[in-house]
N, C-alpha and C positions, 0 to 999 in steps of 0.2 A: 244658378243662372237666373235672370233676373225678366220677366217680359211681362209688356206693359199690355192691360187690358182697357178695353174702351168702357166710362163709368157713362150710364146715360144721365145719372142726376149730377158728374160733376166735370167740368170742360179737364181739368188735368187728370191724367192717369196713373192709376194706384196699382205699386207693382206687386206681382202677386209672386207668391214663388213655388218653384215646379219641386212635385214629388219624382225621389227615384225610386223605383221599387226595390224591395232589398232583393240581394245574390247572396244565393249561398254560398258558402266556401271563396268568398271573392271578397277582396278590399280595394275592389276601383271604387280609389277616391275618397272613399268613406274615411272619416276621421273617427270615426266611432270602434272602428274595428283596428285593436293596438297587435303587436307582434311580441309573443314573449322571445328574452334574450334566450340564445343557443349557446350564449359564450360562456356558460356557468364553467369554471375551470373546477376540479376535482382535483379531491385529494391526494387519488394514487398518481403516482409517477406515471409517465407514458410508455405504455408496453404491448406493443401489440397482441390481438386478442390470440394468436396462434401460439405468440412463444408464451402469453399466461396460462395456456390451456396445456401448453409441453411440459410448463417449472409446476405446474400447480396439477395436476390428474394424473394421477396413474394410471387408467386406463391408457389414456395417452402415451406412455412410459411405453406400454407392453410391446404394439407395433413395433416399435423403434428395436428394443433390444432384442425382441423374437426375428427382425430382418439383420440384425450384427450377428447372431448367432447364427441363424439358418445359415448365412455365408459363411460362415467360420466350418461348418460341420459339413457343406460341398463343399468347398474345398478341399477338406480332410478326405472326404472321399474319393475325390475324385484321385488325390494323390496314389489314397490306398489302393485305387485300382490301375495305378499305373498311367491316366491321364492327367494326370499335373500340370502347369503352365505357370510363365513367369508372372501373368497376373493374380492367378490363386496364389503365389507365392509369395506375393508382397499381399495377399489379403492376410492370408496367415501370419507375417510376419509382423502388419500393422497392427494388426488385434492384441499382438502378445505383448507390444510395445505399450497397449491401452490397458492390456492387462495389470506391468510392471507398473506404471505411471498413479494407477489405483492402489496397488501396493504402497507403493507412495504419499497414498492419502489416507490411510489406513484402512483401506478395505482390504480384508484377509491376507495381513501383511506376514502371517506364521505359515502359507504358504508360496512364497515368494521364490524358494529355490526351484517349486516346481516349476513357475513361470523360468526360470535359470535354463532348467534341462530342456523346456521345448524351443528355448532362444539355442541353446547346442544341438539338438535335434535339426533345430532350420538352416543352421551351416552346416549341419552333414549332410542333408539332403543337396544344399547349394552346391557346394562342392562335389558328391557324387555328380549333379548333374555339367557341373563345367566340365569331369573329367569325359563322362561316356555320352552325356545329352538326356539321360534317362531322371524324368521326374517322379520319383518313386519313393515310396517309405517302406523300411523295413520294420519287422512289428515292435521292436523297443521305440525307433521313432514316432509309429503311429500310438503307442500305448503314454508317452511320455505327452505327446501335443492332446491327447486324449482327457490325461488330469488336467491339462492346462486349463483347454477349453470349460473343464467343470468348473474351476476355477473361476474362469469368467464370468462364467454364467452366474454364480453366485454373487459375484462384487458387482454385476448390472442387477441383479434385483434388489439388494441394499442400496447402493450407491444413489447418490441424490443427482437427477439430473444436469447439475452446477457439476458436481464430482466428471461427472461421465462427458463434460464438455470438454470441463478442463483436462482431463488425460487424454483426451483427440488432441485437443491442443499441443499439447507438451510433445506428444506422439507427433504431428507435422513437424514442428519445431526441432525436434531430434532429427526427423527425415530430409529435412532440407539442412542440415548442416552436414548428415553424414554424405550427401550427395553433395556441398560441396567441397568435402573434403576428399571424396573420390576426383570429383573434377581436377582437382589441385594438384593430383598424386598423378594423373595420368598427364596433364600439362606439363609437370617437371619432366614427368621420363621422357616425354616427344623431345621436350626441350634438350635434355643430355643428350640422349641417343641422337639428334642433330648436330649438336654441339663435338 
């Protein structure tokens, strides 16, 4: 800004110009104080910090598979003691299908039949329970879902978190087509028996 001062020895005015003091931490105005760019782009891909701390830590790892398991093992018990339900029932069943699907990626694929007998074990238990209503294991089924679950437990401490995605994956993708092929099955019968 520019303001004119009165000169006594000269009739025109000589403009002076005004100090501002400096601000800390402030760029009003000042041309002096420049901004470095934020936009530097980086070399890694863009990932968020959460899922590189899940692909990349193992500590991280541990929660995760110690809360798949702990369900996995109430469940089992609760079967064993005779309160079962259809939601433990598909915990169980989802797990063994994550189990196989790992088998499938070569984790501890020279156990795979075990994984077999607790998938026969989970339709014996199904069907006793469609016949009487009773969710209950007898101790070949609890002993059989029992190696399973070691089983498990061992292909989630190898298994690379990618692994252990993609068997969820596969595992839904199985779930939703056997659910629409139950749909499909019970649509046709409505449909005969109307017909």
């Amino acid at each position: 800004m520019m303001l004119s001062t009165p000169n006594a020895s000269s009739k025109y005015s000589v403009p002076a110009q005004q100090t501002v003091p400096a601000r800390a931490n402030t760029s009003f105005g000042s041309p002096a104080v420049k901004k470095k760019s934020t936009n530097m782009k980086s070399a890694r891909p863009a990932v968020s910090p959460l899922l590189r701390a899940l692909t990349y830590s193992r500590a991280a790892r541990e929660p995760m598979i110690d809360a798949m398991l702990l369900r996995c093992y109430a469940a089992l018990d609760a079967f064993d003691r005779g309160h079962g339900s259809q939601p433990l029932f598909m915990t169980l069943c989802r797990h063994m299908l994550v189990a196989e699907e790992l088998c499938q990626l070569g984790h501890a694929p020279e156990f795979e039949d075990d994984i077999t007998l607790a998938h026969e074990a989970l339709v014996e238990l199904d069907a006793r329970h469609s016949a009487d209503g009773a969710w209950t294991l007898d101790a070949d089924e609890h002993a059989r879902l029992c190696a399973a679950l070691d089983v498990l437990a061992e292909q989630l401490e190898v298994a690379t978190l990618e692994h252990i995605a993609q068997a969820e994956a596969r595992m839904v993708t199985q779930s939703l087509v056997a659910a629409n092929m139950r749909s499909d099955i019970g649509h046709a019968q409505a449909v005969s028996s109307a017909g």
